[in-house]
N, C-alpha and C positions, 0 to 999 in steps of 0.2 A: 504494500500500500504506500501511494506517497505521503512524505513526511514533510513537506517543505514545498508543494506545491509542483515536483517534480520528482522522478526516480529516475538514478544510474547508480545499477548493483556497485560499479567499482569505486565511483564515489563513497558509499555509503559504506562500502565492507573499509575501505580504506580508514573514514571518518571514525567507523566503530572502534578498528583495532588502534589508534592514537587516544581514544576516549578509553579503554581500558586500560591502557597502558598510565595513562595519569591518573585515573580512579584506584588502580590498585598500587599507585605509587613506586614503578618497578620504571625511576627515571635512571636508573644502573644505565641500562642500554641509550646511552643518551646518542650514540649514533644510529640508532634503530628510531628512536623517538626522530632525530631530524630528517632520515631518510622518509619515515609518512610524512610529514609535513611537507619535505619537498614535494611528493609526489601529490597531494593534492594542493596545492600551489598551482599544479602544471595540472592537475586534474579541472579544476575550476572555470578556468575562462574556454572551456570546449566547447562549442555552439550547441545553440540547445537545439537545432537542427539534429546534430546525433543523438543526444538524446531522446528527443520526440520520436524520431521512425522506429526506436528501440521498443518502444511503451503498447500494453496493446490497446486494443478500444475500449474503453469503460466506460459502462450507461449505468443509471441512477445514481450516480455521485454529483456532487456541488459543484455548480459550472466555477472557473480563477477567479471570479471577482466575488462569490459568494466562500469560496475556503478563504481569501485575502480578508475579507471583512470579520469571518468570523472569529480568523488566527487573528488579525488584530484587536479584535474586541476582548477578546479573553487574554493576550499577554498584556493589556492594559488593565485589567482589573480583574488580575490575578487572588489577590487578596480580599476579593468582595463575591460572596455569594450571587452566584447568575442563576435567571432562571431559561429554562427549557424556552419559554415564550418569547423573551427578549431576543437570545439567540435566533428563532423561526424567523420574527420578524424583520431580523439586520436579513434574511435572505429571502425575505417576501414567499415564504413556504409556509403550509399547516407544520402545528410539531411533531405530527406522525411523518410526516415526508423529510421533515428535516433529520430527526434523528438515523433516518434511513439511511437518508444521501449522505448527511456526517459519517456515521460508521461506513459507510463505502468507502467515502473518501480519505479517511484520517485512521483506520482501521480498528477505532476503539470508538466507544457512545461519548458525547459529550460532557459530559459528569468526569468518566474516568481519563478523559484527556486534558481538561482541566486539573485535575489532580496532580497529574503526570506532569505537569506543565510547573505547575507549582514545586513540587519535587526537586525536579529540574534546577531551579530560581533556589529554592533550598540549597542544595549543593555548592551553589555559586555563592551564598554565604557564609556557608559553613567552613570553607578556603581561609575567610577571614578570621580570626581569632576574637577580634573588637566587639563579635555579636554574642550574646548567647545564645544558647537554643532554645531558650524562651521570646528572647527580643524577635529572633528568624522566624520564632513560631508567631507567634503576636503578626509582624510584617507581613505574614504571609497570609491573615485571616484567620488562622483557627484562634481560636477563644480558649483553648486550652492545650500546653505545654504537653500533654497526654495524647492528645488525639492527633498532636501532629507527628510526635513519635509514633505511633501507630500507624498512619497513613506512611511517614517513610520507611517504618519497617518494611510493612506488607509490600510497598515499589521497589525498594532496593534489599532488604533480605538483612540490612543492620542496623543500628540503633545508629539518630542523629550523631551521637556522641562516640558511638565506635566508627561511624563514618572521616567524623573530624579525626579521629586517635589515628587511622589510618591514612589519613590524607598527606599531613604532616611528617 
């Protein structure tokens, strides 16, 4: 499924294995670390020409201007509970059709990709020492320290805190 509005497997396998390599903090191989980075550098500005004839046809997903509005609307207010309706309506759809076409398009339901999203946004704070993992949790909208440990266990399989203990 695309994740960014476009799919190319070698991009994305590339993107992954740099994103594992600094989550699991194994920057040992920091010639292995710069060699991906080269290569998506050189990956990146390929025309989306090849990439398009690559893709196949998929129907009942969100035409780009309706995944652009959504993906924007939700990495803006990340931290504020959205509902099902507002979403439908940035795409001029019912919310039975919308949740449809979202999970076509983004390969997860709406709820759990905001989740995911926030997670994500998670992590990139958690880098910082400055926060706690209450202030992260707070920013991020949950209302409790508890529940947002929970939400990143069950995402990522560890505790905010043993995330940070390994990151560093």
């Amino acid at each position: 499924m695309p994740r960014i509005l476009f799919e190319d497997q070698v991009l994305w396998k590339t993107a992954a294995k740099l994103k594992s390599i600094i989550e699991r903090n194994q920057a040992r191989g920091v010639l292995y670390l710069e060699a991906l980075a080269q290569v998506l550098m050189h990956e990146l500005p390929r025309t989306d020409q090849d990439v398009a004839c690559n893709l196949p046809l998929s129907r009942g997903g969100l035409a780009t201007w309706q995944m652009c509005a959504v993906s924007g609307y939700l990495e803006r207010h990340l931290s504020e509970p959205i509902s099902l309706a507002t979403l439908a309506k940035l795409t001029r759809l019912s919310e039975q059709h919308f949740c449809r076409a979202f999970k076509k398009s983004f390969g997860l339901p709406p709820h759990q990709f905001h989740v995911q999203r926030r997670i994500e946004r998670a992590k990139l704070l958690l880098a910082d020492r400055a926060n706690t993992v209450t202030d992260i949790a707070l920013m991020l909208g949950y209302s409790q320290t508890s529940a947002f440990s929970v939400a990143f266990r069950k995402t990522t399989g560890r505790s905010p805190r043993e995330f940070r203990r390994d990151f560093v």
